[in-house]
SEPA-352525 format. One record per residue (C-alpha): residue number from 1; residue in three letters; x, y, z. Coordinates in nm, 2 decimals. Example, Ala and Ser with C-alpha at 12.3 -4.5 7.8 and 13.67 -1.06 7.14 Angstrom:
% SEPA-352525
<atom num="1" residu="ALA" X="1.23" Y="-0.45" Z="0.78"/>
<atom num="2" residu="SER" X="1.37" Y="-0.11" Z="0.71"/>
//
This chain:
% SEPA-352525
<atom num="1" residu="UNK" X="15.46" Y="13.26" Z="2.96"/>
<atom num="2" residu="UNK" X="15.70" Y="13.42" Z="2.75"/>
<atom num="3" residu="UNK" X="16.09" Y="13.42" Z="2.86"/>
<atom num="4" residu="UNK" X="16.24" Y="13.71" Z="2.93"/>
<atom num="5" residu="UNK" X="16.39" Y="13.97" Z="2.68"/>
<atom num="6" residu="UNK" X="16.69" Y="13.95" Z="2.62"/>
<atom num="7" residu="UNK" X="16.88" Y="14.31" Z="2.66"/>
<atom num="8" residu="UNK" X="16.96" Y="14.48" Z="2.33"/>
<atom num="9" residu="UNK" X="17.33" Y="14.49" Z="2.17"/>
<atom num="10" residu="UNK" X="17.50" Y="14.75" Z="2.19"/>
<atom num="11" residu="UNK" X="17.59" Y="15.01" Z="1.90"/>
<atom num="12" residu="UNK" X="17.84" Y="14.79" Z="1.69"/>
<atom num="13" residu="UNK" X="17.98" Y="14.91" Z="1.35"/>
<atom num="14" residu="UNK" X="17.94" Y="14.68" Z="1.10"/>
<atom num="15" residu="UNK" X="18.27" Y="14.58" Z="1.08"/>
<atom num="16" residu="UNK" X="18.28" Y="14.46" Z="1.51"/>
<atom num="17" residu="UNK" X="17.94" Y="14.31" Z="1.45"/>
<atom num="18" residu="UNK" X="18.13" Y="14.07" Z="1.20"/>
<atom num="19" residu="UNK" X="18.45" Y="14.02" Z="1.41"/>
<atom num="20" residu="UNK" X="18.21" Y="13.90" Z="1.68"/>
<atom num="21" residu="UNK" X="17.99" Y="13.67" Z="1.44"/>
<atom num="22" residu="UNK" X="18.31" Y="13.52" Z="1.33"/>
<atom num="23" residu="UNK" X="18.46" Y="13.48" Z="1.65"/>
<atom num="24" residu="UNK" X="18.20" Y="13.30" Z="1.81"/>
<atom num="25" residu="UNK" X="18.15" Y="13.07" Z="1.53"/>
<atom num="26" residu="UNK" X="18.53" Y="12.97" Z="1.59"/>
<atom num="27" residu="UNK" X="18.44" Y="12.94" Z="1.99"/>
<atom num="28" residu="UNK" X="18.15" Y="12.75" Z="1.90"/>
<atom num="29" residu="UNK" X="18.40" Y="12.50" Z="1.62"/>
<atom num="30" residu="UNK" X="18.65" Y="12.48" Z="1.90"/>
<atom num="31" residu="UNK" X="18.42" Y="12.35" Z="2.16"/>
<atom num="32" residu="UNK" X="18.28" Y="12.08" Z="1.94"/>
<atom num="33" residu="UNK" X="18.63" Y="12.00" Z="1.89"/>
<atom num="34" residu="UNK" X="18.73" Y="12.03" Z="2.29"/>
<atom num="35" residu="UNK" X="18.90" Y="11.63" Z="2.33"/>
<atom num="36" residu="UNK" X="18.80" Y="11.70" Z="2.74"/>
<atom num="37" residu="UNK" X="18.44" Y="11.71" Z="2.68"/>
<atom num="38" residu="UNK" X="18.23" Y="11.34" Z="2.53"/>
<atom num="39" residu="UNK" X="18.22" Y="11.30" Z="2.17"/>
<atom num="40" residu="UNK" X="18.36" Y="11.10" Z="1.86"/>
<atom num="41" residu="UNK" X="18.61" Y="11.17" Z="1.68"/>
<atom num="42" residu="UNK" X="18.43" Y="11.23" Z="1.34"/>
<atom num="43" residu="UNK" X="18.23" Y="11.52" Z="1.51"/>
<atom num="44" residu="UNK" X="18.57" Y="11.66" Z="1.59"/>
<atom num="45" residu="UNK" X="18.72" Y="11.61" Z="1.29"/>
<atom num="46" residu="UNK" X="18.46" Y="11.80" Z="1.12"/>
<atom num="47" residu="UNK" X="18.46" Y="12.08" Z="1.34"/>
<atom num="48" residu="UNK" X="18.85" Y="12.11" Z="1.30"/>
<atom num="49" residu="UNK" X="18.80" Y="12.09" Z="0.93"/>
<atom num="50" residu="UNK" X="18.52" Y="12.37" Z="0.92"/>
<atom num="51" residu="UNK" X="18.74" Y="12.58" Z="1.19"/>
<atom num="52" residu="UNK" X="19.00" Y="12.65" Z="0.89"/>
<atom num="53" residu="UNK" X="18.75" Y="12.88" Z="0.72"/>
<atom num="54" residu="UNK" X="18.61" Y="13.01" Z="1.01"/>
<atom num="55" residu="UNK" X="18.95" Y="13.14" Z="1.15"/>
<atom num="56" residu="UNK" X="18.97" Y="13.27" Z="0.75"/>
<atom num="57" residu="UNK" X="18.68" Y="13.48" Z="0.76"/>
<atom num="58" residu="UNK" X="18.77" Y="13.60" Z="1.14"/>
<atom num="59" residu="UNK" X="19.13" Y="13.67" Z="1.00"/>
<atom num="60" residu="UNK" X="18.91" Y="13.89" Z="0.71"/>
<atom num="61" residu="UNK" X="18.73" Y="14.07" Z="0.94"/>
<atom num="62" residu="UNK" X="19.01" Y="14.18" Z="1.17"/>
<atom num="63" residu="UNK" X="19.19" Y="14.30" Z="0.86"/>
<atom num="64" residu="UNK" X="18.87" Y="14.52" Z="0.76"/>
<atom num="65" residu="UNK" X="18.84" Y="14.67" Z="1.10"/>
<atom num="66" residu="UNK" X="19.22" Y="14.70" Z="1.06"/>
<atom num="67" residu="UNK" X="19.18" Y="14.88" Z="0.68"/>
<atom num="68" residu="UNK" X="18.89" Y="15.11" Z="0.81"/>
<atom num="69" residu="UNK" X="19.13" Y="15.30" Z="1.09"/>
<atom num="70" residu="UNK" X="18.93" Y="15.10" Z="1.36"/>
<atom num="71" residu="UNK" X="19.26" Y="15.02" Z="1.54"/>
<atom num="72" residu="UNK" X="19.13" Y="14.96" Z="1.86"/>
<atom num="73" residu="UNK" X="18.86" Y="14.66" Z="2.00"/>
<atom num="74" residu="UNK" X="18.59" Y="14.84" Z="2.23"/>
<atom num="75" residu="UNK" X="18.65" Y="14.55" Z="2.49"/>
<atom num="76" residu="UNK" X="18.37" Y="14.67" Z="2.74"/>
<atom num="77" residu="UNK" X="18.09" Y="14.71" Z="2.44"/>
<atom num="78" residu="UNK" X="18.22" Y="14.39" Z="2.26"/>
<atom num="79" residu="UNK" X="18.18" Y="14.20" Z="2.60"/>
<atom num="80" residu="UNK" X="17.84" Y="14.31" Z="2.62"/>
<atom num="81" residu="UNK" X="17.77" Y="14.22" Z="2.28"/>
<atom num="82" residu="UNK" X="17.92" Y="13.87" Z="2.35"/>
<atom num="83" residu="UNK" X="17.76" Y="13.79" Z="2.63"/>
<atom num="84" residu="UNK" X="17.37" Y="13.93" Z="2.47"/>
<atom num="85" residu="UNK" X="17.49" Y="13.62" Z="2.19"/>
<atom num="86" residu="UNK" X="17.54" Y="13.38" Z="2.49"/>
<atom num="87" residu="UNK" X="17.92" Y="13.41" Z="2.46"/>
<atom num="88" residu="UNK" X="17.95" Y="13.28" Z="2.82"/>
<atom num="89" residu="UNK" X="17.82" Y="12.99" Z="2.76"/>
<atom num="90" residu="UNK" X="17.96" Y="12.88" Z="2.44"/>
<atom num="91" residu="UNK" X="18.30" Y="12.99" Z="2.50"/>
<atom num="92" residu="UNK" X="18.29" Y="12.76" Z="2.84"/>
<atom num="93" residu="UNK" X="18.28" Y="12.45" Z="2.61"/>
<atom num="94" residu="UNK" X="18.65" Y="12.54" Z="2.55"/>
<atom num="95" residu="UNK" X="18.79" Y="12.53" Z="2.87"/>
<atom num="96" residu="UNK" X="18.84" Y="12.19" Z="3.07"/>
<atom num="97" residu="UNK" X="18.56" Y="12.12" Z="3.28"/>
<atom num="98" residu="UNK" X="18.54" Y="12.13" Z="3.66"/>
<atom num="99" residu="UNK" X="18.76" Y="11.78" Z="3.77"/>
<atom num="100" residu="UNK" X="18.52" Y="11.53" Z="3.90"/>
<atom num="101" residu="UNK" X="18.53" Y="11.40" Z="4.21"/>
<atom num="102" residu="UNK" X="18.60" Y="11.02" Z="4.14"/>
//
C-alpha cells in the first residue's frame, strides 16, 4: 500500500521557495543543536558550526525577496508550504519538550 499523497505546495515565487528551503534548513541545524533534547556535544557543535552558513544564505534570500519589491511574507501560503515540507515537525525539535513526569 502506498502512503498517502502528500498535498501540493502552493504557488511560491522562486525567491519564497528559497526563503523557506533556507529556513528550514536552519530549523532543522537548530534542533540538532537544541541542549534539551539527548545528544553529544560533537553533533551540536557541528550543527552550530554549519548553522553560520545556513543563517548566510537565509540572510541572502531575504535580501533577494527584499531587492525584487517582494516586501511582504505571504504568511498563510508560506504556512502551507511549511507545513507540505513537514515544518511542524522539524521546527518542534526546537522548542523544550513536554516536562516529564519524574
Amino acid at each position: 500500500m502506498l502512503p498517502p499523497e502528500l498535498p501540493p505546495l502552493p504557488a511560491l515565487t522562486r525567491a519564497e521557495a528559497e526563503l523557506i528551503d533556507r529556513y528550514l534548513e536552519a530549523v532543522d541545524l537548530l534542533g540538532r543543536v537544541n541542549p534539551a533534547l539527548s545528544g553529544d556535544t560533537y553533533r551540536g557543535l557541528r550543527a552550530a558550526q554549519a548553522l553560520v552558513g545556513k543563517a548566510i544564505a537565509l540572510r541572502d534570500a531575504l535580501t533577494l525577496m527584499h531587492g525584487r519589491g517582494e516586501s511582504e511574507l505571504h504568511s498563510a501560503t508560506l504556512a502551507r508550504a511549511l507545513r507540505v515540507l513537514d515544518g511542524e515537525r522539524r521546527t518542534a525539535r526546537v522548542t523544550l519538550p513536554p516536562e516529564s513526569g519524574s
